[in-house]
N, C-alpha and C positions, 0 to 999 in steps of 0.2 A: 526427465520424463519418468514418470510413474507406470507400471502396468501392472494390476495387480488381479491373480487369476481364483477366480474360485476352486476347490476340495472338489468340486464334480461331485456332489452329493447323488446319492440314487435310492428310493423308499421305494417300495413294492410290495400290498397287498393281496395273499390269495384270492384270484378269483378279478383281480384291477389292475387296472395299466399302469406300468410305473410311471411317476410321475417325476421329472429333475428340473432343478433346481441349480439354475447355472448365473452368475454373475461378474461384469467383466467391469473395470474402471481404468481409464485411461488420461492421467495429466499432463502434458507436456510443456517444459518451461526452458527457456534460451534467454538467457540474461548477457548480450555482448558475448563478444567474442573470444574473450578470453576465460570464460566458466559454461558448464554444461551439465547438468547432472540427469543422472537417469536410474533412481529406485524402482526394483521390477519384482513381483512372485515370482516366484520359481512356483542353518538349523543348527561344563568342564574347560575350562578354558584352563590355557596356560601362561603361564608368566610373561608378560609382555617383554622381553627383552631385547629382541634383535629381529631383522628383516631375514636372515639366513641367504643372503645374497652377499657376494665381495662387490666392491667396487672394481669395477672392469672399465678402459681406457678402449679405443677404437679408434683406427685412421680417418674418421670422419667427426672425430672431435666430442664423441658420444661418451657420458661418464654415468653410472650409474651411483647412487649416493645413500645407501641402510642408515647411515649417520645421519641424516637430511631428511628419511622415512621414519627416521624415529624422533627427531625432533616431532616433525608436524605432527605423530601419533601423542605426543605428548601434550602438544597445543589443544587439541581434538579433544583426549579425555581431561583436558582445566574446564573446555568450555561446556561440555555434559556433566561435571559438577558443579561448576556453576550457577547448570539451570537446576540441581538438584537430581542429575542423573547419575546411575549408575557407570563406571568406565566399560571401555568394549577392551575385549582380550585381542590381544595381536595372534594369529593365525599365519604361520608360514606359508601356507595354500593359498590362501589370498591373496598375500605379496607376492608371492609366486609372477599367479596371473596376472595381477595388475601390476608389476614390473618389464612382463612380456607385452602388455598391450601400450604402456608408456613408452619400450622400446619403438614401438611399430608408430605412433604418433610422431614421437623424433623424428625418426627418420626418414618417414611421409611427411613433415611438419603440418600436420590435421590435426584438429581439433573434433575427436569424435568419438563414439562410444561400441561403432564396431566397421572394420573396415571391410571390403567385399572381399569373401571367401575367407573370412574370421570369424569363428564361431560366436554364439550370443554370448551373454555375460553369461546364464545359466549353467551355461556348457564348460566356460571357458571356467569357473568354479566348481564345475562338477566333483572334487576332488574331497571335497567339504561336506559333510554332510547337513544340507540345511534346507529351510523351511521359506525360507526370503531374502533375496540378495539385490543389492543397490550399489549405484558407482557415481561419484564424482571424478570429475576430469579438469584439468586447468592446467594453463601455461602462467609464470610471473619469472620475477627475480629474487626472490626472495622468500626464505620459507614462513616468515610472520607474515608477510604481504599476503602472501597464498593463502592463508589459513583467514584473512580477513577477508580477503573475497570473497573466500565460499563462505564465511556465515554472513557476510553482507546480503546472500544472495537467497532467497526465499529458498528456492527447490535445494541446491546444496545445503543449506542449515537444517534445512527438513531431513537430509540423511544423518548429517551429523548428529542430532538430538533427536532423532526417532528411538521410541522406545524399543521398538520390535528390532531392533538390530541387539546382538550380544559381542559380535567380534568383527573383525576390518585387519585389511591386511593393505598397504601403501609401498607403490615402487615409484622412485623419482629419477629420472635420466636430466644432464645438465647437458646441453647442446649448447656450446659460446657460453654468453651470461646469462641464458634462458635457462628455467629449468620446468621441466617439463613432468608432470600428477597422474598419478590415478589412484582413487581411493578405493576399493572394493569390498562393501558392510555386508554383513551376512549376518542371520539367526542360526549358529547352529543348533542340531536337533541333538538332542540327548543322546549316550548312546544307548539303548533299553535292549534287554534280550525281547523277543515278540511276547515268550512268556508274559515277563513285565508289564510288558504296554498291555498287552490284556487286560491285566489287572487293575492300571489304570482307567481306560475303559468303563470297566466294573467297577469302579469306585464312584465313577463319572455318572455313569447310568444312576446309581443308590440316590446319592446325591439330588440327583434329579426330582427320583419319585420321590423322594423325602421332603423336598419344594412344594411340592404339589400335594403333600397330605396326603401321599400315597405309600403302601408296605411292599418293603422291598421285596421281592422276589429271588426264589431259589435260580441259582446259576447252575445249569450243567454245564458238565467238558465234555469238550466234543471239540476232538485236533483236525475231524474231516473239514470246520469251520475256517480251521488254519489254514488246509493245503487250500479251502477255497479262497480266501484273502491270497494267498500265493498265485496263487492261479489270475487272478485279477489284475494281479501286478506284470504279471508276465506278459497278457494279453494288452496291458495298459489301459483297463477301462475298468471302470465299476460293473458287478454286477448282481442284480439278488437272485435272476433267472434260476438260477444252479441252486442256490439256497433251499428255495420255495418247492423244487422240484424232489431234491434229491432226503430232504429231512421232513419232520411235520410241523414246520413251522405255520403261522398262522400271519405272520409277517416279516418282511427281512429290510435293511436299512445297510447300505453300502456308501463311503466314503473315504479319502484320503483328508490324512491331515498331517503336519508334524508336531502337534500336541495331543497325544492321546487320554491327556487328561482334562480336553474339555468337549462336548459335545456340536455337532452343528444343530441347526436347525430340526433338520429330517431324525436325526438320532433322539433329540429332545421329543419330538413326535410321539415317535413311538414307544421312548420310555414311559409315558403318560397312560399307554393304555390302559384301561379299566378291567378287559376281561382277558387279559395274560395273567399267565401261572407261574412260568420259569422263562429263562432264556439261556442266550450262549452267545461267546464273543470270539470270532478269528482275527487274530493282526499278523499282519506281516510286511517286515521292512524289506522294501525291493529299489531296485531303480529300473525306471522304465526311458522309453524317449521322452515320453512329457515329464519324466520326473528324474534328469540327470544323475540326481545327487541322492537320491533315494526317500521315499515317502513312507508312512505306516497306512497298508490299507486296510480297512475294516471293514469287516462284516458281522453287522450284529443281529440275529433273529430274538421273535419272540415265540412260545407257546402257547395253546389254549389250555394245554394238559401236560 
């Protein structure tokens, strides 16, 4: 299953109703019974070495296997160069959760990707800082056999060779001769001071108007733009209300993303404008309910003076 959530974008003209811009896309794919997958929105890697788990033994025959999660992680990044991709970093966090959620399938023997009163994948990643997270699940005997599955299988190969993923973390439980998956892919996000991302931002914007055959504009600071990006985060909503109100802007553009160096839509907008002077840029990384794992949100005004 795919679910993939839009930035929540929010543009706001003095004097006009803001206007948002929301977009939702929903795929869902069940290939037999033995594979499942489900890439969802919700972000430096390191050395791909180990799951950071032992192998632990259980009176119900339950065995956990880092050796077995690192194989298949090694199958995984043959078959993303391959196709020409880059490999994904192994992420302790990830194996983490998706070791506790292979436990829970074991031992329920389900085939699923969240059981009642288990948190979402979002959440149950929350620990990772990222931008987009996806999970495949599967039962076999074997860890080549399991790794042919899931690329046999449209939606599981979709996670595997997605570009938008950077790192994946795999916990494998063997119950009898079954052995029992979960893959869990993520983007992580960069780690930026807000400072930074601003400046990304501002880079982004230049960019823009330099497209469009337009001269860039003087940037002022202004950190009250920061506490209000913070303040956005805290309430979990975009907003330009505060902006427009409290500065003399002449337009304001609010959105979440975890790439601050490229623009949405409504930010492209308003970089365009014609008869702005200057502007100013607040980012601030926070996490909220809708954004577990933490998002940069922005608030960008522009000037007429």
């Amino acid at each position: 299953m795919a679910n993939k959530r839009s930035v929540l974008p929010e543009i706001a003209v003095r004097g006009k109703s803001p206007v948002l811009w929301i977009t939702f896309g929903l795929v869902v794919g069940f290939h037999g019974f033995l594979l499942l997958a489900m890439p969802r929105t919700a972000l430096a890697a390191r050395p791909a070495v180990q799951a950071g788990v032992d192998t632990v033994d259980d009176p119900a025959g339950e065995r956990a296997d880092p050796a077995a999660a690192r194989q298949l992680f090694q199958l995984l990044n043959r078959d993303r160069a391959q196709a020409g991709l880059p490999p994904l970093a192994w992420d302790d966090s990830l194996a983490s959760a998706a070791l506790k959620h292979t436990q829970l399938m074991a031992q329920r023997r389900q085939l699923t990707h969240q059981f009642a009163g288990e948190p979402p994948l979002p959440r149950r990643v929350a620990a990772v800082p990222l931008g987009l997270s996806g999970e495949n699940v599967a039962i076999n005997v074997t860890i080549p056999d399991a790794n042919t599955g899931l690329m046999n299988s449209p939606p599981h190969r979709a996670n595997i060779l997605s570009r938008e993923f950077n790192a994946v973390g795999i916990g494998i439980i063997w119950k009898g001769k079954q052995l029992w998956l979960t893959q869990d892919f993520a983007r992580r996000i960069e780690s930026l001071s807000d400072e930074a991302a601003e400046d990304m931002v501002a880079a982004a914007f230049a960019r823009t108007r330099a497209r469009a055959g337009l001269p860039n504009l003087q940037r002022i600071g202004d950190r009250h733009l920061a506490a209000l990006a913070c303040d956005m985060g805290h309430h979990d909503h975009v907003d330009t209300d505060k902006a427009l109100k409290s500065t003399a802007a002449m337009m304001a553009t609010a959105f979440t993303t975890s790439k601050p160096g490229e623009l949405p839509e409504t930010a492209v907008h308003a970089a365009v404008q014609r008869n702005a002077q200057r502007y100013g840029v607040g980012v601030c990384f926070r996490q909220s309910s809708s954004y577990p794992s933490g998002v940069y949100w922005v608030l960008l005004v522009l000037y007429a003076r």
